[in-house]
N, C-alpha and C positions, 0 to 999 in steps of 0.2 A: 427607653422611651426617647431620649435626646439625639440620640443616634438615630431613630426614625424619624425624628422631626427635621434635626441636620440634610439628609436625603430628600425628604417629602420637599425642604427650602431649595436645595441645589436644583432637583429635578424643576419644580416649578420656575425658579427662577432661568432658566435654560429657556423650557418650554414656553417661556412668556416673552421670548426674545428680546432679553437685554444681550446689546451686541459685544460687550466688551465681557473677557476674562476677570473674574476679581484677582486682586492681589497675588494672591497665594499660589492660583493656577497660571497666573502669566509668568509667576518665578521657575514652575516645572520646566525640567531643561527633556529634549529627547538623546537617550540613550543609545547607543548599539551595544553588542552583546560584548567586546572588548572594554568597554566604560564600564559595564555595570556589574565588574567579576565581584570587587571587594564593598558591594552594596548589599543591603538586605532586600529582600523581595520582601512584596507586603502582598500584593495580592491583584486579581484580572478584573480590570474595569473597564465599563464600557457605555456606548453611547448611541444613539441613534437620533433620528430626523423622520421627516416626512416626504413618502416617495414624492409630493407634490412642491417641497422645498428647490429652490434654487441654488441652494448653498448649502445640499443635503451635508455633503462632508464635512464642510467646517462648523453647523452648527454639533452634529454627533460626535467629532474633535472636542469642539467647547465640552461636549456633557460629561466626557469621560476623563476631560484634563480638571473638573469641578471637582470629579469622585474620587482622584488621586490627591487632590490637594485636602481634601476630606479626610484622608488614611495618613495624612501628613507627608507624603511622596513630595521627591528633589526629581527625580526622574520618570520617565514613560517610555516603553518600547513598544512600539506598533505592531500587533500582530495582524491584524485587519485593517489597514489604513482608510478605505476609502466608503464611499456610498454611504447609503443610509445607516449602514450599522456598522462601527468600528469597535475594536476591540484590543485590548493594550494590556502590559503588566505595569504595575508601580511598584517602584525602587525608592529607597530611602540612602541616601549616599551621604551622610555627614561628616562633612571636612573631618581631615586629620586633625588634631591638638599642637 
């Protein structure tokens, strides 16, 4: 149930265009497939906007850098980078000790 609520706040708060990344998601670094050997993969997240947006990309960007920061993701690799609907993996890469 928290987990659905956590998603139902992400999404909305997205969709209700606040322009800025929270904390969490502005720390996600992007990855290439050389960075992210000795990371965990968490899982494919994603994002989209409205054909009728100006800045279809960056807000679908915003939605799916929310949902990784959500699964506790260090990293995102773009499989879909652009338009309305983007598509990405999150990686979890925590520093060595």
């Amino acid at each position: 149930m928290k987990r659905s609520l956590l998603v139902i706040t992400i999404v909305c708060a997205t969709a209700c265009g606040g322009n800025k990344l929270s904390a969490k998601a502005d720390r996600i670094r992007e990855g290439s497939d050389l960075e992210l050997t000795d990371c965990a993969f968490l899982q494919k997240v994603n994002g989209s906007a409205s054909d009728t947006d100006s800045q279809a990309a960056t807000h679908a960007k915003k939605a799916a850098r929310e949902r990784a920061a959500a699964l506790g993701a260090t990293h995102i690799k773009w499989i879909v980078p652009c338009c309305t609907y983007v598509e990405a993996e999150a990686y979890r890469c925590d520093a060595p000790e």
